[in-house]
C-alpha positions in Angstrom: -14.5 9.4 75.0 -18.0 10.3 75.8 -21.0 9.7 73.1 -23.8 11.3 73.4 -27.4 10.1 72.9 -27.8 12.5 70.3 -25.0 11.0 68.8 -26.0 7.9 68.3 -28.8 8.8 66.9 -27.1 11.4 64.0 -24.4 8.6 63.4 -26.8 5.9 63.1 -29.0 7.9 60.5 -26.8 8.8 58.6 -24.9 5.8 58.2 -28.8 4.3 57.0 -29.0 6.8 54.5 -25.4 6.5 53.6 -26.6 2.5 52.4 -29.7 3.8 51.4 -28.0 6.4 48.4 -25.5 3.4 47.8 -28.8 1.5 47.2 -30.6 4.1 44.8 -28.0 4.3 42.9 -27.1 0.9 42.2 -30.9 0.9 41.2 -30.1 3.7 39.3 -27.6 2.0 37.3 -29.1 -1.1 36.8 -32.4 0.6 35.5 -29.8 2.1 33.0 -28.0 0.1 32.0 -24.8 2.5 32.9 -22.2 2.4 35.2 -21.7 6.2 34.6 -25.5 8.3 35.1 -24.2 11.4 35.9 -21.2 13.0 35.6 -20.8 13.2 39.8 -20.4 9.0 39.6 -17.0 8.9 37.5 -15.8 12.9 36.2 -12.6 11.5 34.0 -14.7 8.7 32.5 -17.6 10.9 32.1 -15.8 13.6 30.1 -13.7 11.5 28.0 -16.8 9.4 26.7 -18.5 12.7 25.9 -15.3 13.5 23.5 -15.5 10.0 22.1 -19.8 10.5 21.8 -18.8 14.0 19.5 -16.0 12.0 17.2 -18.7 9.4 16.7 -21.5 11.9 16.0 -19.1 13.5 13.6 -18.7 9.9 12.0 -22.0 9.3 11.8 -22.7 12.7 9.8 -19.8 11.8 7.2 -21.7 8.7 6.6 -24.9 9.7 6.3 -22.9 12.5 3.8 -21.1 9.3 2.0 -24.7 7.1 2.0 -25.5 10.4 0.5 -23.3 11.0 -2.4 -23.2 7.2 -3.2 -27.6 7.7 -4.1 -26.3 10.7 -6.1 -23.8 9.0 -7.8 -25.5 6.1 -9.1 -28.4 8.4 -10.5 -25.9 9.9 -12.1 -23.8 7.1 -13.6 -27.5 5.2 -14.6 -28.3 8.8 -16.3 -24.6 8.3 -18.1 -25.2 4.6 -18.8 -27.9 5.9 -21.0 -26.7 8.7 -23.1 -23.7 5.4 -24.1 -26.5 3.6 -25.1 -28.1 6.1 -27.3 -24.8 6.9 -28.7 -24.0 3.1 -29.3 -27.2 2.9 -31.1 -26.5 6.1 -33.0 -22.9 4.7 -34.0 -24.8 1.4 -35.1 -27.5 3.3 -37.5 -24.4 5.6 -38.9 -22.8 1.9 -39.9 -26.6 1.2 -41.5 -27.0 4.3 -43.1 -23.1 3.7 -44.9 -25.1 1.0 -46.7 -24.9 2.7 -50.2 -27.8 1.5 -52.0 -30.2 2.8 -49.5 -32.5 4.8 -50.9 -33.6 8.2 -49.8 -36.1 7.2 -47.9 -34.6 4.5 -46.1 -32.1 7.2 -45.0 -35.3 9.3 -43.8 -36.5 6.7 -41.4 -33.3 6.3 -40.0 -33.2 9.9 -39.3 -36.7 10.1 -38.0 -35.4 7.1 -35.3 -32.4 9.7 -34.3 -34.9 12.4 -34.3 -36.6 10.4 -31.1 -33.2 9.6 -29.3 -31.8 13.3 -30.0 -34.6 14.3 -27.3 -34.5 11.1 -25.1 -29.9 12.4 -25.1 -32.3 16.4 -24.5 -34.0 14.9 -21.6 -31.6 13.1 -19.9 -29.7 16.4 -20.1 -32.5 18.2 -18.4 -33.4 15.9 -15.9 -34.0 16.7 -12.4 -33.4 15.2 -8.8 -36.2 14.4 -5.9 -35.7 17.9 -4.9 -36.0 19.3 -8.1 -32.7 20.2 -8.5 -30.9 20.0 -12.5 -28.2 17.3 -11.8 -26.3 18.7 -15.2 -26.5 22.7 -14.3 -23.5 22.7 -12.4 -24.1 25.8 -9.2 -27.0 27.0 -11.5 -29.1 23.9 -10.4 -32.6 25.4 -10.3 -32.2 26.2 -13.7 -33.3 24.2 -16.6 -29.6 23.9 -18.5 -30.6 22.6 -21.6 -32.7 24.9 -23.9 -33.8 24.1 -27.5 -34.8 27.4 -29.3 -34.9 27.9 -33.4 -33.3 23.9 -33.9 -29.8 24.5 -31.5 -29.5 23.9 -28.0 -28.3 26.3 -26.1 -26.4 25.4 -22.3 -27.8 27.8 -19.7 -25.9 25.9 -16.7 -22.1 27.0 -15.7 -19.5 24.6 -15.2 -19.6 24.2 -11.1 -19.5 20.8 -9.7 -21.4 20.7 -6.4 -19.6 18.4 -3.6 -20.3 17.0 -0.3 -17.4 16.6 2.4 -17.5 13.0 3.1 -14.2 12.8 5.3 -12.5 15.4 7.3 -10.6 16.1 4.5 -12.3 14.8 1.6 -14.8 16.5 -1.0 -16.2 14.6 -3.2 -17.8 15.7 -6.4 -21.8 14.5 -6.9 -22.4 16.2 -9.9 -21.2 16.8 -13.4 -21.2 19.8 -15.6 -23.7 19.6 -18.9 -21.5 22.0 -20.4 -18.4 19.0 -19.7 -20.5 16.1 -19.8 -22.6 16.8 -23.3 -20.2 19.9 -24.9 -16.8 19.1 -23.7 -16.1 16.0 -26.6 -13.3 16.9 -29.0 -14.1 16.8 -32.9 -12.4 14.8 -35.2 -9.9 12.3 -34.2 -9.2 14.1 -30.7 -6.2 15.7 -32.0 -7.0 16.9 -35.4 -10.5 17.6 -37.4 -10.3 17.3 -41.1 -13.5 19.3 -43.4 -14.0 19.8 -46.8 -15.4 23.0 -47.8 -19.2 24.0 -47.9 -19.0 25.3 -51.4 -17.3 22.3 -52.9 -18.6 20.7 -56.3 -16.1 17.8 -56.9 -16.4 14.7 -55.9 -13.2 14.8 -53.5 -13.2 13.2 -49.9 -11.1 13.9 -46.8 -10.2 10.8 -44.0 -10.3 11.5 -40.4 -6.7 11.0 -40.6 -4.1 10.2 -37.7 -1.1 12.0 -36.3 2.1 10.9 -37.0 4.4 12.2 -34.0 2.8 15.1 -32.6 0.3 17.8 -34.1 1.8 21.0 -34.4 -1.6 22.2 -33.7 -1.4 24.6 -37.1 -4.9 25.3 -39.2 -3.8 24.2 -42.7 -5.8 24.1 -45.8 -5.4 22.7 -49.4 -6.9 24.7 -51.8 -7.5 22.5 -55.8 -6.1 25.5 -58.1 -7.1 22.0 -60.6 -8.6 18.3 -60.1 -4.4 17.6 -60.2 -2.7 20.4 -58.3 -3.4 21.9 -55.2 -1.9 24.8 -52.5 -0.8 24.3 -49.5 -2.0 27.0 -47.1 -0.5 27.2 -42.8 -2.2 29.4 -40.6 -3.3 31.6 -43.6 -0.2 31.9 -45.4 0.5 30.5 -48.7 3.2 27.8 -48.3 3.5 25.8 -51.4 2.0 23.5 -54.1 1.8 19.9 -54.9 0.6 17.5 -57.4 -2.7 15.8 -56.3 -2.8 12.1 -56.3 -6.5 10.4 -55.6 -6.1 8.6 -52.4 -2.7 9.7 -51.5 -1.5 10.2 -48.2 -0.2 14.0 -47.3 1.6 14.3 -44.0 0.5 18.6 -42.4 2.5 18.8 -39.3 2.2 15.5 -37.4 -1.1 14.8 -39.1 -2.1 12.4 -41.6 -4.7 12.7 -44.5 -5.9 10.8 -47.4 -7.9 13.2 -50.4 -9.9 10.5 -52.6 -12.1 11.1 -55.5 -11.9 14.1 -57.3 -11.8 17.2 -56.5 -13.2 20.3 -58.4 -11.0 23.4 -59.5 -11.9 25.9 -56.7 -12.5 23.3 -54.1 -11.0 23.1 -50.7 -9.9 21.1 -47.5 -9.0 22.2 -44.0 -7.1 20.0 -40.9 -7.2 22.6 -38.0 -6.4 21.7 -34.4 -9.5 20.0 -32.5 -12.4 22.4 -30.4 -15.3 20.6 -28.5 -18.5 20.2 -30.0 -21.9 18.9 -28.2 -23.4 15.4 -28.7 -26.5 17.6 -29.9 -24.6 19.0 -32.6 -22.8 15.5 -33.7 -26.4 14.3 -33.4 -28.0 17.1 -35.4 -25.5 16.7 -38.5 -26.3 13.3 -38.4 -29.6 14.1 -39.0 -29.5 16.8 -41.7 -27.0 14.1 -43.6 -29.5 12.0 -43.4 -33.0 13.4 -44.5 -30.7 14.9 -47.5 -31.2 11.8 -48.6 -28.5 12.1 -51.2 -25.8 9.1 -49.8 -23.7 9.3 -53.1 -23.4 13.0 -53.1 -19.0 13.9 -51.7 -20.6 16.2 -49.3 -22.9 13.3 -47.4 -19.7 11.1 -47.3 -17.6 13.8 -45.3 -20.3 14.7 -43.0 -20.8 11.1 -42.4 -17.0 10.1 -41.9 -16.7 13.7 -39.6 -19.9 12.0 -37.8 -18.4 8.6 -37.4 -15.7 10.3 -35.7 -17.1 12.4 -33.8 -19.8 9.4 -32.4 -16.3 7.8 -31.4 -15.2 10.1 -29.1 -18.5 11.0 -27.5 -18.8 7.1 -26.9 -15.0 7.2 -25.3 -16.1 10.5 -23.7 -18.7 8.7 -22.1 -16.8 5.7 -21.1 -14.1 7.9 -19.4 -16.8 9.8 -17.3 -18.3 7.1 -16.2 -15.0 5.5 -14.8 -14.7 9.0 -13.0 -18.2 8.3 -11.4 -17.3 4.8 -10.9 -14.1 5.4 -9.1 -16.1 7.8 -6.6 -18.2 5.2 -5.9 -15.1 2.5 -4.8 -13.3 4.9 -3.0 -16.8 5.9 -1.0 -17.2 2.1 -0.5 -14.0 2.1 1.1 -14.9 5.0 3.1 -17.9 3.8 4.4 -16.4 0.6 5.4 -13.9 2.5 7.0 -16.5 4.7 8.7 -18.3 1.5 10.3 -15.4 0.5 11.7 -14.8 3.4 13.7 -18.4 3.8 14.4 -17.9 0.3 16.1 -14.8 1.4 17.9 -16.1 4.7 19.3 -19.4 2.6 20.2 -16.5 0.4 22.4 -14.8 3.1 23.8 -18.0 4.7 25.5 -19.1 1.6 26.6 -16.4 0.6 28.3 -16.1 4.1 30.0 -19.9 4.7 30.9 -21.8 0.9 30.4 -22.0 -1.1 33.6 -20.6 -4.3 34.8 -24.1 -6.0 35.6 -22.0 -9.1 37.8 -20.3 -6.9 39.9 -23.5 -4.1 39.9 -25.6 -7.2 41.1 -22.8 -8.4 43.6 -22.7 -4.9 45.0 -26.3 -4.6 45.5 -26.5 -7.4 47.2 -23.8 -6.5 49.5 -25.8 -3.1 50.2 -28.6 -4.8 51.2 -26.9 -6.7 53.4 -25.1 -3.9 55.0 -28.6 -1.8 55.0 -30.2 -4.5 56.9 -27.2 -5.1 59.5 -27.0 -0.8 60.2 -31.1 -1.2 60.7 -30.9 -4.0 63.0 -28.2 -2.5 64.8 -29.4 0.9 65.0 -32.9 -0.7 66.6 -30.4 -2.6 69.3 -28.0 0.8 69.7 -30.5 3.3 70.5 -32.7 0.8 72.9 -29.6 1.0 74.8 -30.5 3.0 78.4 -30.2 2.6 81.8 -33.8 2.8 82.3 -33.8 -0.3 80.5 -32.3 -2.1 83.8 -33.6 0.0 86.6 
């Protein structure tokens, strides 16, 4: 086989910048840090670490999302925390203010105190994120949801919960409805309110009362035809009469009431099926009870005993939202941790596909260094190869 000069010389080149590329791109690599700079140097391991970089960049945005929801959560359970302790303190003054020889205006200063946290219960209500944003307006949340016009509060929010996806198939809620947070709290006992009638003149009080069984959920009344006999009104309807006995108990349907004192011809009592009423209306009848200023009158002891109730399930209400916030908050704990973890493992996976193997990069570049400098030298000694050489 013949070679030419020309040959030689094309092979020889070549073959030095053959090592030379093998060279540059070990610098390349070690400069790097990365076995895999381009896609050219390794196609399979190129594309599967850039599925594994978009699974970890889709991580990494449900945790920023969780980290997220976590900050909104605790504002809101702290903002929570706080209406409990108004209503704690509220529960503790209606327990003072039960102190029957208080006079009038010792009743009056107690109100005045309520007065202050009735707007400190307003503001939490209406207060507002970083952003500005009403954490209790629901999807209405750059509007102010609580509004106090002519002594009633009036809820301008809707009942949305706003959410943020904090797993690929996981919402989480981050808000709370003012309308379910202040307004959603059963009267009464939860199951059953008991009243006595805003005309009555006797001296007759109505208990709380419990069921017995279950509530038939039917609005009865007991109207005092005398201070000894009353009716016995369902849904309406006359149903029959009975003998009145002061601090007996009378059984309506699964509920159970006690009448004490006595009660005025004409006067009447009603056990109807529980609605929700706001902690702005339990605190303003609270109030008005109060700066009456008249704690032996029959109509200040039912207000307060309906009050006392209804302070007992807007502290329970309270407590059971907060559990709700609370229980977001473990399970995002768990989902951040989790989150890390694969964070770390997707971190693994790309390294091992792309990151380079600095013994063996610096092994190999020392080989190509060798192998550069033997193709030099022998490209020097191969081309001054000629016959001229030895004539």
């Amino acid at each position: 086989m013949r070679i030419s000069t020309a040959q030689i010389y094309d092979s020889g080149a070549n073959g030095l910048l053959r090592n030379q590329y093998d060279l540059y791109k070990l610098q390349n690599q070690l400069s790097t840090g990365r076995r895999v700079v381009t896609p050219a140097d390794d196609p399979v391991a190129a594309s599967q670490a850039l599925v594994t970089e978009q699974k970890q960049s889709v991580n990494q945005q449900f945790l920023d999302n969780q980290s997220n929801a976590k900050t909104q959560l605790a504002e809101l359970e702290s903002l929570m925390a706080s209406v409990g302790n108004v209503l704690i303190n509220a529960k503790s003054r209606w327990v003072e203010a039960g102190n029957g020889t208080y006079s009038a205006s010792e009743l009056k200063a107690i109100a005045v105190d309520l007065r202050g946290k009735y707007q400190e219960v307003l503001g939490v209500a209406n207060s507002a994120d970083a952003n500005g944003l009403y954490r209790f307006a629901g999807y209405q949340a750059g509007t102010q949801p609580f509004v106090e016009s002519g002594g009633s509060i009036t809820y301008q929010g809707d009942s949305g919960i706003r959410q943020l996806q904090v797993e690929a198939s996981r919402y989480m809620d981050v808000s709370y409805s003012g309308r379910e947070f202040f307004e959603g709290i059963p009267q009464g006992n939860g199951v059953f309110v008991a009243n006595a009638g805003s005309g009555n003149t006797g001296s007759g009080v109505i208990s709380n009362g419990s069921t017995v069984g279950t509530f038939d959920g039917r609005s009865y009344e007991l109207r005092f035809t005398s201070a000894t006999n009353y009716e016995l009104w369902i849904d309406g309807a006359l149903d029959s009469t009975a003998a009145y006995t002061d601090g007996g108990t009378i059984n309506l349907g699964g509920a159970q009431v006690t009448v004490s004192g006595t009660p005025a011809t004409g006067d009447s009592f009603t056990v109807d099926p529980s609605t929700d009423e706001s902690i702005f209306t339990t605190l303003d009848n609270f109030i008005a009870a109060l700066e009456s200023g008249d704690n032996s009158s029959a109509d200040f002891k039912n207000t307060m005993l309906r009050v006392g109730a209804s302070l007992d399930q807007a502290i329970q209400h309270v407590v059971d939202s907060r559990a709700v916030v609370g229980a977001s908050m473990a399970e995002l704990e768990s989902l951040t941790s989790l989150g890390e973890d694969l964070d770390v493992q997707y971190e693994s996976q790309i390294s091992d596909l792309v990151d380079l193997d600095y013994a063996k990069a610096f092994t190999d570049l020392s080989k190509n260094q060798l192998q550069l400098q033997a193709a030099q030298q022998s490209f020097v000694k191969v081309t001054g190869l000629s016959l001229f050489n030895f004539i």
